[in-house]
C-alpha positions in Angstrom: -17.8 10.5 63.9 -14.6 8.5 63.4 -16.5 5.1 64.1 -19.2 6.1 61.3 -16.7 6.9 58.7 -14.9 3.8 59.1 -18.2 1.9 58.5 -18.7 3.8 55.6 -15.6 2.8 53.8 -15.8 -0.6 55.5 -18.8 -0.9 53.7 -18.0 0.2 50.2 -14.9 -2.2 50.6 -17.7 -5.4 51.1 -20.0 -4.0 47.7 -16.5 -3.8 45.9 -16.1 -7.5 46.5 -19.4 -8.5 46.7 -20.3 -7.0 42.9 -16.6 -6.8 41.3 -15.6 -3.5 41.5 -12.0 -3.0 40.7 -9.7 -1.2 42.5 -6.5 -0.8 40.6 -3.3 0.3 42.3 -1.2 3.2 41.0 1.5 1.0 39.7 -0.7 -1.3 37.8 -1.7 -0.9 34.0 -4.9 0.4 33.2 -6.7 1.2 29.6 -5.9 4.4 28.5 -8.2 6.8 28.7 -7.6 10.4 26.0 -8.5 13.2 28.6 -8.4 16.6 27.7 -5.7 16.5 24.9 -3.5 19.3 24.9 -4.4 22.5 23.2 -0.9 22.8 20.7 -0.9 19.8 18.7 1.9 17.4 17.9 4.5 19.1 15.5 4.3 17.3 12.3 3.9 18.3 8.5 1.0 17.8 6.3 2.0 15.7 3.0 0.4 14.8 0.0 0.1 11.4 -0.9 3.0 9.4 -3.2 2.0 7.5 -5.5 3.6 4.8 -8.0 5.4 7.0 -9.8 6.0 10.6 -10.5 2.6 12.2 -11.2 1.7 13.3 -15.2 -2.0 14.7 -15.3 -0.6 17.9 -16.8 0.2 16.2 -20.5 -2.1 13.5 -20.4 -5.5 14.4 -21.8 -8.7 14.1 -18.9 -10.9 11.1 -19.1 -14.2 11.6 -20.4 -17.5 10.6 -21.6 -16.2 9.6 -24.9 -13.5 7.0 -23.5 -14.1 3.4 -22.9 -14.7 3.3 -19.4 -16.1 0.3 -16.7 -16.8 1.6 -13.2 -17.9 4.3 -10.9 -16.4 7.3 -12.0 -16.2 8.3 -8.3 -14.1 4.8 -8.2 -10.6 5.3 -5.4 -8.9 3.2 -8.0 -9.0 4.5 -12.4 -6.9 2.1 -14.3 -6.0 3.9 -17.4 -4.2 1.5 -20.1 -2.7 3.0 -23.5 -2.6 -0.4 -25.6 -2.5 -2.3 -28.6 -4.8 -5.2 -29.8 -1.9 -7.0 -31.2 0.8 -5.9 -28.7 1.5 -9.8 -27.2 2.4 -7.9 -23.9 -1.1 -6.1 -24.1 -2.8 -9.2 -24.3 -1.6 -10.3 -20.8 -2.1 -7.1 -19.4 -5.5 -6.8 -20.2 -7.0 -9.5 -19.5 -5.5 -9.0 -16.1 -7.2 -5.7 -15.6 -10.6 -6.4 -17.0 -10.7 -9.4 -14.3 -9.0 -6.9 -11.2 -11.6 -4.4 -12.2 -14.6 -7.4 -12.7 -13.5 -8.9 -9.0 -13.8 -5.0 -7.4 -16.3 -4.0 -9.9 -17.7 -0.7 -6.9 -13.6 0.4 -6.2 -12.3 0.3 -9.5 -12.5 2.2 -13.1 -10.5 0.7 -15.9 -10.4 2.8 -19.0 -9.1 1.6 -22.3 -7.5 4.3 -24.9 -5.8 3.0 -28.3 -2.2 2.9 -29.4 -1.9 1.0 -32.6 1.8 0.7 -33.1 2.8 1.1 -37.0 4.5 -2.3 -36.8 1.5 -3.9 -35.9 -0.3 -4.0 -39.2 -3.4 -5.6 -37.7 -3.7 -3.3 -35.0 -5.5 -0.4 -36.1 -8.3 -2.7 -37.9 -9.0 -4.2 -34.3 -9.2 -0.8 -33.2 -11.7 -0.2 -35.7 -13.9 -3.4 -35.0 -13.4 -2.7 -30.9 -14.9 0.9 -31.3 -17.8 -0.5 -33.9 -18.8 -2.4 -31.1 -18.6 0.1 -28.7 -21.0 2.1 -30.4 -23.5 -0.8 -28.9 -21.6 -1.1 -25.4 -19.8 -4.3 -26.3 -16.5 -2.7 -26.1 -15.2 -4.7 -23.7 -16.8 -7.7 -24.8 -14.7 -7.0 -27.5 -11.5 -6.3 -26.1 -11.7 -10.0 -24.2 -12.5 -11.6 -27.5 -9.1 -9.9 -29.4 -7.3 -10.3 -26.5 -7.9 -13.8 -25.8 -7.2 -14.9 -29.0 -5.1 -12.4 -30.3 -2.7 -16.3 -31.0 -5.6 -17.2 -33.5 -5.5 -13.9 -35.8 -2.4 -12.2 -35.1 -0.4 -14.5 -37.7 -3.2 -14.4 -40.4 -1.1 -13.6 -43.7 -3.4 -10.6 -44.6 -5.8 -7.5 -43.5 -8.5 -8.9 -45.5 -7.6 -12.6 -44.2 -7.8 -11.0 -40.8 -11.0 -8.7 -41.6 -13.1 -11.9 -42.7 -12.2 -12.8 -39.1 -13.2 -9.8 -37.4 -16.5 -10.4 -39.0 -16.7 -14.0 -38.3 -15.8 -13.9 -34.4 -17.7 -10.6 -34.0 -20.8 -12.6 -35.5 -21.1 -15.2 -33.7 -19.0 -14.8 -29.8 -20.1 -11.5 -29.3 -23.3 -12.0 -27.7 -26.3 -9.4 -28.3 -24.4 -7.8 -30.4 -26.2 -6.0 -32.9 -24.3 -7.6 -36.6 -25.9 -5.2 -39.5 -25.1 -2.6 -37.4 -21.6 -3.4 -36.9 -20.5 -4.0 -40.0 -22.4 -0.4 -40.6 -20.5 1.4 -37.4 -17.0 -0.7 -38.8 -17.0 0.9 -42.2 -17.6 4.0 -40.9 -15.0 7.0 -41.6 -15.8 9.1 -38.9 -15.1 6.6 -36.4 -12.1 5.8 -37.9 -11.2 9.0 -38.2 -11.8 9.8 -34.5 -9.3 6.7 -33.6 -6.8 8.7 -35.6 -6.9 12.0 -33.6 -6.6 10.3 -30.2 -3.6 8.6 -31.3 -2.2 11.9 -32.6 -3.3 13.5 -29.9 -1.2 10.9 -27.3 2.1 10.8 -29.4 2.0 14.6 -29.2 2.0 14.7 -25.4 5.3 12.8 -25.5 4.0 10.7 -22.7 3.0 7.4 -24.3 5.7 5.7 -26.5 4.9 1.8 -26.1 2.7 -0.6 -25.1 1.5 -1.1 -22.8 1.9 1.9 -21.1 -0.5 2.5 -17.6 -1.4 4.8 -15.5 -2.8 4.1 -11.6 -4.6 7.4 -10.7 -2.9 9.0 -13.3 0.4 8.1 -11.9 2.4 6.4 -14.0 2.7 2.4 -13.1 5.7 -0.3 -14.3 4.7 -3.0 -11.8 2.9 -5.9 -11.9 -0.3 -6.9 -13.5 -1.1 -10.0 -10.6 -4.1 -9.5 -8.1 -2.1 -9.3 -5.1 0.1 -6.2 -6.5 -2.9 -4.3 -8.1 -4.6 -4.5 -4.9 -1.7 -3.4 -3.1 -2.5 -0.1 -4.8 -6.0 -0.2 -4.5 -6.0 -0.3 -0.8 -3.0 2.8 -1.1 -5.3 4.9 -2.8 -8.3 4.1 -0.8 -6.8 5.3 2.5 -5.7 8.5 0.9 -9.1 8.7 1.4 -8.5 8.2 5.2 -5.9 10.2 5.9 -5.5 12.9 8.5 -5.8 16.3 7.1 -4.4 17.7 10.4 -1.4 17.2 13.0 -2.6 14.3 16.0 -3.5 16.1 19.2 -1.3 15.8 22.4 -2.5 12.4 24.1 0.3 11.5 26.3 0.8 12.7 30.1 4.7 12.6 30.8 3.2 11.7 34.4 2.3 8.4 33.1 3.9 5.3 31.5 2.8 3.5 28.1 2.9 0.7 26.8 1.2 -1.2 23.4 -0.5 -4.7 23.5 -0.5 -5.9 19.4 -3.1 -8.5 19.4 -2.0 -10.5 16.2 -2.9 -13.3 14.6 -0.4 -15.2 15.9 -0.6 -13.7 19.4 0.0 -11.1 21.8 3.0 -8.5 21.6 3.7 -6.5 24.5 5.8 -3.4 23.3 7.2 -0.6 26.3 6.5 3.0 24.8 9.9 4.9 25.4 8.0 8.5 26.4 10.7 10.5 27.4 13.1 10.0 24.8 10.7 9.8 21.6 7.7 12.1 22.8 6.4 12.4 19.3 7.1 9.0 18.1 4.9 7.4 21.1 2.2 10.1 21.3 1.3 9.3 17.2 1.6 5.6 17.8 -1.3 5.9 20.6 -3.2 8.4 18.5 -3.1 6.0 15.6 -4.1 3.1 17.9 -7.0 4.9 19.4 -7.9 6.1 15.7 -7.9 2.3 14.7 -5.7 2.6 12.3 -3.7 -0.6 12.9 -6.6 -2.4 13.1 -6.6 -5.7 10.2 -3.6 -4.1 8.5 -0.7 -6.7 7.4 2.9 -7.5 8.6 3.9 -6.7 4.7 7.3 -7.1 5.4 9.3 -9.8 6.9 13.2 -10.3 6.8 14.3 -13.4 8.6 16.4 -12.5 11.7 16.3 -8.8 10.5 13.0 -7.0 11.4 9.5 -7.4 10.4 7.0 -4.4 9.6 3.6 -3.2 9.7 2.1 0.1 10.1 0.3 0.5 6.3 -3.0 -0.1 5.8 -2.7 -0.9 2.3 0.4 -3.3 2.6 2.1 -1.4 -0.3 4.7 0.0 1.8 3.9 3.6 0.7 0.8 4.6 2.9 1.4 7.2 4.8 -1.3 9.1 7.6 -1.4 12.4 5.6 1.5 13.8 7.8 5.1 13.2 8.7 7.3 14.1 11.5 11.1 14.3 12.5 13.5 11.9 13.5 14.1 12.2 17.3 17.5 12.0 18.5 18.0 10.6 22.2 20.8 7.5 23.5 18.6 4.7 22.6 20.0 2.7 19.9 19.3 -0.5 17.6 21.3 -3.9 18.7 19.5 -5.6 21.1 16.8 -8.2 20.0 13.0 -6.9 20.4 13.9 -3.0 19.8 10.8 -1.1 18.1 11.5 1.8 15.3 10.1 4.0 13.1 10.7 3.0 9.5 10.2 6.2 7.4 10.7 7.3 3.5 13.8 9.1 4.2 15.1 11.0 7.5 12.5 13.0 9.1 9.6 11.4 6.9 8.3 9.4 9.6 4.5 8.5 9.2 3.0 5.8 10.3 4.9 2.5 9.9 6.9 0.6 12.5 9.2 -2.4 12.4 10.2 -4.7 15.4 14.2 -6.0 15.5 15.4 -9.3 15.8 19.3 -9.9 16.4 20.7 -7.2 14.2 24.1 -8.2 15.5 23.8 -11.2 14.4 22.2 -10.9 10.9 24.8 -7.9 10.6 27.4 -10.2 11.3 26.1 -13.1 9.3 26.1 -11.2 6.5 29.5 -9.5 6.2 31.3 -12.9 6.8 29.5 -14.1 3.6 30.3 -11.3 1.7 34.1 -11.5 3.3 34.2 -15.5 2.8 34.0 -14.5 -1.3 36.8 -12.2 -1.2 41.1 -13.1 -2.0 42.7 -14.1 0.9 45.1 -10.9 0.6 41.4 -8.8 0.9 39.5 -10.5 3.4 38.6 -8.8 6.9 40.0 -9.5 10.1 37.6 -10.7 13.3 38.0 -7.0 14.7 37.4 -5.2 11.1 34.1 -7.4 10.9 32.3 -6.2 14.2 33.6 -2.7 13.2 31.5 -2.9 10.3 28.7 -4.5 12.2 29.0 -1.3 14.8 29.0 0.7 11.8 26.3 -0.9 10.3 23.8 -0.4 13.9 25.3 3.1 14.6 24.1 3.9 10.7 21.1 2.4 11.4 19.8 4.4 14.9 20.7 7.6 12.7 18.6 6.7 10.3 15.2 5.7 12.5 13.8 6.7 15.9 13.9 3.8 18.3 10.3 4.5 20.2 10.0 1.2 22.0 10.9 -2.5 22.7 9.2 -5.7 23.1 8.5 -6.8 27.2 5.8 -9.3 26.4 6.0 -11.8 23.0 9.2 -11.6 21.2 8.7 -15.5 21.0 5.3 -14.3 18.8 6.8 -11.6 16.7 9.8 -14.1 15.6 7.3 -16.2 13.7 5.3 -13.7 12.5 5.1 -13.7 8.2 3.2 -11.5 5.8 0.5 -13.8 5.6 -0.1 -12.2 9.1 -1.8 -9.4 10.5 -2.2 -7.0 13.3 -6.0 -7.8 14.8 -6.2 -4.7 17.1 -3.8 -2.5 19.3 -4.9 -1.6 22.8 -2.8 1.1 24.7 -2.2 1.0 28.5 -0.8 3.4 31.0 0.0 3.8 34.6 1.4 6.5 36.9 5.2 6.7 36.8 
């Protein structure tokens, strides 16, 4: 019986070789494999997306049917711009948005409402001749046409100067446009008069003061007008659409060691998962990972010699996974090069951005003896005071963020990482302690 067994496993041994089975040893890394996840979930706390700015539905009257409007309804994105024909600042503005919502025409909805300042005498009559064409769907046509040359008209001495060349433009630039019935809809009082009461209605709201004032998903927006900023917040608001409406399950087995392999574009970062000490930290890293959500999204921060940071989709720096969870407190600590953390909002708001170290003593270091270099001689620090504030400086900083890892594998990579880079994939791998 003894002789027959060993030929069995004798056997399999030769078809392992033979047709590539692999046989992996206990102590090597494997894929990770999610078993049966743990039946309590990982503590966390369900937030609500942040946006822009503090959020102001309440005052602001709901878009409808009778506002200009381009775009799904249903868009992630609703641009909503309070403005003024002759505001210069408007101009600029404007035409920015009507091309960001033209270049994502299916994710965005840009909706134009009136604010004719008093000290803008020409304002309210391009109002007027805006809405006129409305009435034919040209409002937008006719919003390009004021805004881009708003330097022709907006020094014309006189309103009737400037009405001969509302009628003149609208003519002959505005193509398809329906003329007779312009000038008809551009007379008329009721549209006027409708202008009127949802400017009054605005000013009464307190909300709206200048121009131009706007609003990203109703959350008010001071920021830039520029491609690269607006779609910063598009992709913020589209993975609110993405995000978790529950607390990550329990993946990880405290039999078992992890680790992360960031495939960027750049190259291959190896980072060691610290399990015991940051339980929580690790197990929503490789629940993330597993969820794809680190797949394509940018390095959208990059301080030379500091740290560079990923971790948000929408490379805004505000996307969160629809949860946060606490800081956890343990003996590892910031200073060495390589060190892996979890950047957060504030203490205890950790979501789902990470940043990897470079020499923090260093860059700590660096930069206290250029601040110390402009001081008086009778005021400058000492060699000794100047790593006390660098110790100060690291101590403060492994208060404020969970240390949940460190680079093994590609420090060389992440050093010349920059935001025009991105993280490709993330692939976890375990093996038995």
């Amino acid at each position: 019986m003894l002789k027959k067994n060993l030929g069995i496993v004798i056997l399999a041994v030769l078809i392992s070789l033979i047709f590539g089975t692999v046989v992996f040893a206990e102590d090597e890394w494997v894929p990770f494999e999610a078993g049966q996840e743990n039946v309590q979930p990982m503590e966390c706390t369900i937030v609500k997306p942040v946006g822009p700015n503090e959020k102001i539905t309440a005052v602001l009257p709901p878009i409808t049917d009778e506002d200009w409007s381009i775009g799904p309804k249903d868009a992630p994105l609703t641009i909503l711009e309070y403005a003024d024909f002759q505001c210069p600042y408007c101009s600029g503005a404007g035409l920015a948005l009507l091309e960001f919502q033209k270049n994502h025409p299916d994710e965005v909805r840009y909706v134009y409402r009136h604010f004719p300042l008093s000290f803008h005498e020409k304002a309210l009559m391009a109002a007027y001749a805006a809405d006129a064409a409305g009435a034919q769907g040209f409002f937008f046509e006719a919003e390009h046409l004021l805004y881009s040359t708003q330097s022709d008209w907006s020094g014309l001495e006189s309103l009737d100067a400037f009405e001969t060349w509302l009628k003149d433009n609208f003519k002959t630039q505005i193509s398809g446009l329906n003329y007779d019935q312009w000038l008809t809809d551009f007379a008329d009082p009721d549209l006027r008069a409708k202008i009127d009461k949802a400017f009054d209605e605005v000013v009464a709201t307190g909300v709206v003061s200048g121009t131009p004032t706007i609003f990203l998903n109703f959350n008010s927006y001071q920021g830039s007008y520029d491609e690269a900023a607006l779609t910063s917040y598009l992709k913020f608001f589209e993975l609110q659409g993405k995000a978790f409406q529950e607390c990550p399950p329990n993946l990880i087995d405290v039999n078992k060691d992890y680790r992360a392999v960031l495939d960027t574009t750049k190259g291959k970062i190896t980072v060691d998962l610290y399990t015991e000490q940051a339980p929580l930290a690790v197990n929503n890293f490789i629940f993330l990972a597993t969820q794809g959500w680190f797949d394509g999204i940018p390095f959208y921060k990059v301080v030379p010699g500091f740290i560079v940071q990923s971790g948000d989709p929408s490379g805004s720096g505000m996307g969160n996974p629809g949860y946060q969870f606490v800081n956890e407190k343990h003996d590892l600590k910031f200073g060495d090069p390589g060190v892996v953390g979890m950047a957060n909002s504030g203490k205890d708001k950790n979501g789902s951005q990470f940043f990897i170290t470079f020499n923090l003593h260093d860059y700590y270091q660096q930069s206290i003896k250029e601040a110390n270099d402009k001081l008086t001689s009778e005021n400058k620090l000492t060699d000794e005071m100047i790593e006390k504030e660098v110790q100060d400086q690291l101590n403060k900083m492994s208060d404020s963020y969970t240390v949940f890892g460190k680079v093994s594998e590609g420090y060389d990579v992440a050093q010349t990482l920059t935001t025009s880079d991105s993280i490709l994939s993330v692939t976890i791998e375990e093996k038995a302690k």
